[in-house]
N, C-alpha and C positions, 0 to 999 in steps of 0.2 A: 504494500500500500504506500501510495507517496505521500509525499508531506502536504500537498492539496490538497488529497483527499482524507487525510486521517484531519487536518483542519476543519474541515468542511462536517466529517461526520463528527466532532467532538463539538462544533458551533452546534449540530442538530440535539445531540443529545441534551446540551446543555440550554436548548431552546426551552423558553418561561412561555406557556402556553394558557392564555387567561379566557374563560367563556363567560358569555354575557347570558341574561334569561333575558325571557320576552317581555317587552317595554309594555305593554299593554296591559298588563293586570296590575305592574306598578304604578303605573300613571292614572287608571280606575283607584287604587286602593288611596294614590295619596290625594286624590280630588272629594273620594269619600271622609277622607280625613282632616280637608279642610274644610269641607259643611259642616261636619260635625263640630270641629273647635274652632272655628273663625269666623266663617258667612254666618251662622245661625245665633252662635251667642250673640254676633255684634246686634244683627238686626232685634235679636229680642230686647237688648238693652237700649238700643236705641229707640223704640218704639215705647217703651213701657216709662223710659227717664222723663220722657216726653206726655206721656197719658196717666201714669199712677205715683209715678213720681222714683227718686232712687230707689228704696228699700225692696220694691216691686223689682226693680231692674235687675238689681242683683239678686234678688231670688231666685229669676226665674235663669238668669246664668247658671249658678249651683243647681238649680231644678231639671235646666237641660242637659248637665252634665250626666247626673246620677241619672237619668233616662236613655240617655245613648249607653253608658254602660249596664243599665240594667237589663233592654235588650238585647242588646249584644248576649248576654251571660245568658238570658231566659233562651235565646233560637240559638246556643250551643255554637259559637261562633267567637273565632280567635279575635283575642284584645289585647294588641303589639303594645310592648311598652312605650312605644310613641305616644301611644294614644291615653293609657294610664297618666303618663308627664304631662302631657297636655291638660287632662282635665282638672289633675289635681292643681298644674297650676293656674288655672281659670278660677278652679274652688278659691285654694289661696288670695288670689287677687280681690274678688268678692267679696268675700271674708274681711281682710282686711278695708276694703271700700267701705263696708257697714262700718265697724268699728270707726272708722276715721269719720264717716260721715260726709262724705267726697268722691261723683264720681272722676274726678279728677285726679284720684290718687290711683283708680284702676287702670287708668289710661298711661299714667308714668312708669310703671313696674315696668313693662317691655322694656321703655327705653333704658332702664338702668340695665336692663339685664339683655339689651342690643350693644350697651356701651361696654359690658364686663366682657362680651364675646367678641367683640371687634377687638379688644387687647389681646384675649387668650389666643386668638388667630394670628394677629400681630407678631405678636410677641416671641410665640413659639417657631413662627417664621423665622423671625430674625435672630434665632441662636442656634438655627439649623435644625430643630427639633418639630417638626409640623406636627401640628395636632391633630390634622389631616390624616395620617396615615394611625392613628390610632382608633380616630372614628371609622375606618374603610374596614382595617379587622373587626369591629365589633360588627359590622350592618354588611359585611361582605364576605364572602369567604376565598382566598387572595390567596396563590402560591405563597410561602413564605418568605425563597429564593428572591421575590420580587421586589422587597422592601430594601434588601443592600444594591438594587441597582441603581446606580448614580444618575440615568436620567430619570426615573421613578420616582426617587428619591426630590429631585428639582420640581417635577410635575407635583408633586404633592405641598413643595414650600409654594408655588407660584397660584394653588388651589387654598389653599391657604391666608393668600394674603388677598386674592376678590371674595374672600367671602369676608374677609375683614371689613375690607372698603363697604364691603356691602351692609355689614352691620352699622355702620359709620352714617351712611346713607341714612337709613333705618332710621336712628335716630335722630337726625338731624331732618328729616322728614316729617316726622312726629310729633317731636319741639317748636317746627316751624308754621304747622298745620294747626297746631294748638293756641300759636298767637289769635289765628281770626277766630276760634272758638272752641268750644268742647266736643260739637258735633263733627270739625273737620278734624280736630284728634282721634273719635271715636271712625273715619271713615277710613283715616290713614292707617290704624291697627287692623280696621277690618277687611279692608280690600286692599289699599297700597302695599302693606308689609308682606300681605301675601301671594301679590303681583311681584314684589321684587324679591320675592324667596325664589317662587316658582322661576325667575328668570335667572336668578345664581345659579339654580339645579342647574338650568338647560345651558348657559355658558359652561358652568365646569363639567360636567358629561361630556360637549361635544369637542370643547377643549381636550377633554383628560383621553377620551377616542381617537381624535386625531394625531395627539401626540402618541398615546402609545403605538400608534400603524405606522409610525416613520422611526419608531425605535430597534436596532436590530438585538435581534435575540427575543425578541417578542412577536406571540401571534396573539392575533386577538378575533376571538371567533364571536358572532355578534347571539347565535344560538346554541345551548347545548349539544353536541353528537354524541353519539352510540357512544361506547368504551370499545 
């Protein structure tokens, strides 16, 4: 065997081979999952701040919560802990709305906690350590080979820092929509934030695809095959 070709099959063996599942039931489950914690809470709140007054609004927040999960539980049907975080922290937010006696204070909680996560993105960016590739093993299941590869490794700091910016955004969005009132705070959490979630997914997916196809030693297959 010559030195090309023992190259050549030692480049194959050592090829990081990554598969994708079909876009379609995730993108159903995470639209189901922004009715359920976003579009519908906002609109009950808004609706009810407006007609019975706070203590109604946020009721019916925590009301809708424990209804999405008590169905869910009653028709025997899986409850991601995405959706567990979500509502408890909706409850939370609520919660503490009452106690303060402000819906004003339920509307600022994101942004503290858009400001906490645009540093932790940051941050970890910029000491080499992305927080990015810790979230992709929890919610991905990832060759392990894949994470010491050096353009991988870059793709996950440069994924890292737009979703930074994008928390940055987020809040500054937020804050700015809240100068003309409570209700354009209340429409930026409910549709803006998750107009500009939905569209960080769809840059860093089509980013994070395109770069790994031009990286060598990587295949990326967009559907499971056989074994």
């Amino acid at each position: 065997m010559t030195t090309d070709v023992k190259d050549m099959h030692l480049a194959h063996v050592h090829e990081i081979v990554i598969e994708l599942g079909k876009l379609r039931p995730q993108l159903i489950r995470g639209a189901r999952m922004f009715v359920e914690t976003v579009a519908v809470p906002t609109l009950l709140l808004f609706v009810l701040l407006h007609t019975a007054g706070l203590f109604w609004g946020m009721v019916s927040v925590i009301g809708w919560c424990g209804l999405t999960l008590g169905v869910r539980r009653l028709l025997g049907q899986h409850m991601p802990g995405t959706l567990l975080l979500c509502a408890g922290m909706l409850c939370g937010r609520a919660v503490l709305a009452l106690v303060m006696s402000s819906a004003l204070v339920y509307v600022l909680q994101p942004v503290v906690g858009s400001i906490f996560m645009a540093l932790l993105f940051l941050g970890s960016a910029a000491i080499g350590r992305p927080v990015t590739i810790r979230l992709a093993r929890d919610f991905v299941t990832l060759p392990q080979q894949l994470f010491h590869h050096k353009g991988v490794r870059r793709l996950f700091t440069q994924v890292a820092i737009v979703w930074g910016v994008s928390r940055v955004i987020d809040a500054a969005m937020t804050l700015g929509l809240l100068h003309f009132s409570l209700d354009f705070g209340l429409l930026s959490r409910g549709v803006f934030s998750g107009l500009l979630t939905a569209l960080t997914i769809f840059v860093c997916a089509a980013w994070g695809i395109r770069a790994l196809r031009r990286m060598e030693g990587i295949t990326l297959r967009l559907r499971p095959t056989a074994a």
